[in-house]
N, C-alpha and C positions, 0 to 999 in steps of 0.2 A: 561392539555390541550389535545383536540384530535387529535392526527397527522393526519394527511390528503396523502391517495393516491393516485395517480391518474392512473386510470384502463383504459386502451383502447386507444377511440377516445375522451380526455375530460370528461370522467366520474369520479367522484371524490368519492373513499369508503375508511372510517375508518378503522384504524387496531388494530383491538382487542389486539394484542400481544406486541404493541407499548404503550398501557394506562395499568396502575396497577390501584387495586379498592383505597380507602381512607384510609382501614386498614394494604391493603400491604407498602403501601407508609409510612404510620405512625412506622411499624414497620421496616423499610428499616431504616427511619433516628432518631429513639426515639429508644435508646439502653434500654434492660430490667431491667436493675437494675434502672435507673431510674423512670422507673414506679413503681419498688418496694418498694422506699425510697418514693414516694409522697404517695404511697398508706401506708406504714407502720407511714409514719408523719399523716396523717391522721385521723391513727385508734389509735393512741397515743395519741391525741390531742381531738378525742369525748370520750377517755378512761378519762383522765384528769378531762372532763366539765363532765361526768356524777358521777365522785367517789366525797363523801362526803367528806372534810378534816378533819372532826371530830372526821370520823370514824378510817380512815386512815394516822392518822398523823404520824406514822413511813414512810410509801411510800414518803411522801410531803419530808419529813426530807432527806430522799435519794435525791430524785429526787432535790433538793436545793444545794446537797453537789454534786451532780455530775456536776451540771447546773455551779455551782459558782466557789467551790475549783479545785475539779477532772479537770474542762476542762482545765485548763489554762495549768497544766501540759501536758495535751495527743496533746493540740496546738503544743506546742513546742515539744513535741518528734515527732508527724509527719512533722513541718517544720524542724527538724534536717534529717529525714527520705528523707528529699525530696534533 
């Protein structure tokens, strides 16, 4: 919103130093690592759809054991952490 000042006799002027632009604001309340984790899921996820499995079936083989066995472990040692 624009805040409103009022100058004089009833004259009513904006104050620039009262409004941030769209990207100050976004960075004010949108912490950086969060935009690194949407951008890194992202580029992980067009990395995924464009690799072959045919070619790459060791990666698949990883990426299955981390996804399936490995997580349930590192769940529970970061809710022991917390």
């Amino acid at each position: 919103f624009i805040h409103k000042k009022e100058v004089g006799a009833g004259e009513v002027k904006s104050s620039d130093e009262d409004t941030m632009s769209g990207l100050a604001t976004f960075k004010k309340y949108v912490p950086p690592f969060l935009v690194a984790f949407i951008g890194m899921a992202g580029l992980r996820s067009t990395g995924d759809l464009i690799m072959d499995p045919e070619v790459n079936q060791l990666y698949f083989e990883a990426v299955s054991f981390v996804g399936s066995d490995l997580s349930k472990y590192a769940l529970g040692t970061a809710m022991a952490g917390v």
